[in-house]
N, C-alpha and C positions, 0 to 999 in steps of 0.2 A: 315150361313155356313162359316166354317173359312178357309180363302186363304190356297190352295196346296203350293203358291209360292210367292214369297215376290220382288218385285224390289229397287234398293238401299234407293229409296225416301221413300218408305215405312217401310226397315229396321231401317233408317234413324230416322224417327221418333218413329218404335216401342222400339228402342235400346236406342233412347234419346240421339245420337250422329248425328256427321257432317258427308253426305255423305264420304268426301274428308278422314274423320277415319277408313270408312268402308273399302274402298280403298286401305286405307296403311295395315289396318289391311290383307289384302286381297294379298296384295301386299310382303308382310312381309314371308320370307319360316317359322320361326321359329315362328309364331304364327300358334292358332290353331283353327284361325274362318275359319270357312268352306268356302270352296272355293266354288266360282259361277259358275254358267252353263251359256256359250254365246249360245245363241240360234239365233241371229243374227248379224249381225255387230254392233248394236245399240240396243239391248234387250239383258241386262242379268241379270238372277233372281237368287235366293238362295233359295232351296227347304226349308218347313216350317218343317221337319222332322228336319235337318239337324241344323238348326238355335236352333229350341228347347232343340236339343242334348247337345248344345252348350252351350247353357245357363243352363240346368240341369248340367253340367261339373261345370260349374263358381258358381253355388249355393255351390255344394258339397264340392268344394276348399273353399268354404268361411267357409263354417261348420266347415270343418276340420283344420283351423287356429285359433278357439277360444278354 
């Protein structure tokens, strides 16, 4: 069964980047990785819908550059 919801560690690794990128990435207005949902002071995840979208976006951009 594949994760509804992703936490930065596991972004982290599925993205192949440093938490601290997701972060900035995150942190950043004029980027357009999906923002996260705080669920508690200490728990915030990034829905797996959203992440996907994300990266179907950055495939397409790459197509349409060659």
């Amino acid at each position: 069964m594949q994760k509804k919801a992703h936490r930065v560690k596991d972004l982290a690794e599925m993205l192949d980047m440093g938490e601290s990128t997701i972060w900035k990435l995150c942190s950043n207005e004029d980027s357009d990785f999906p923002r996260p949902i705080k669920i508690t002071p200490r728990l915030t995840i990034w829905k797996d819908e959203d992440i996907q979208a994300w990266l179907d976006s950055k495939s397409a951009e790459e197509k349409s550059c060659k």
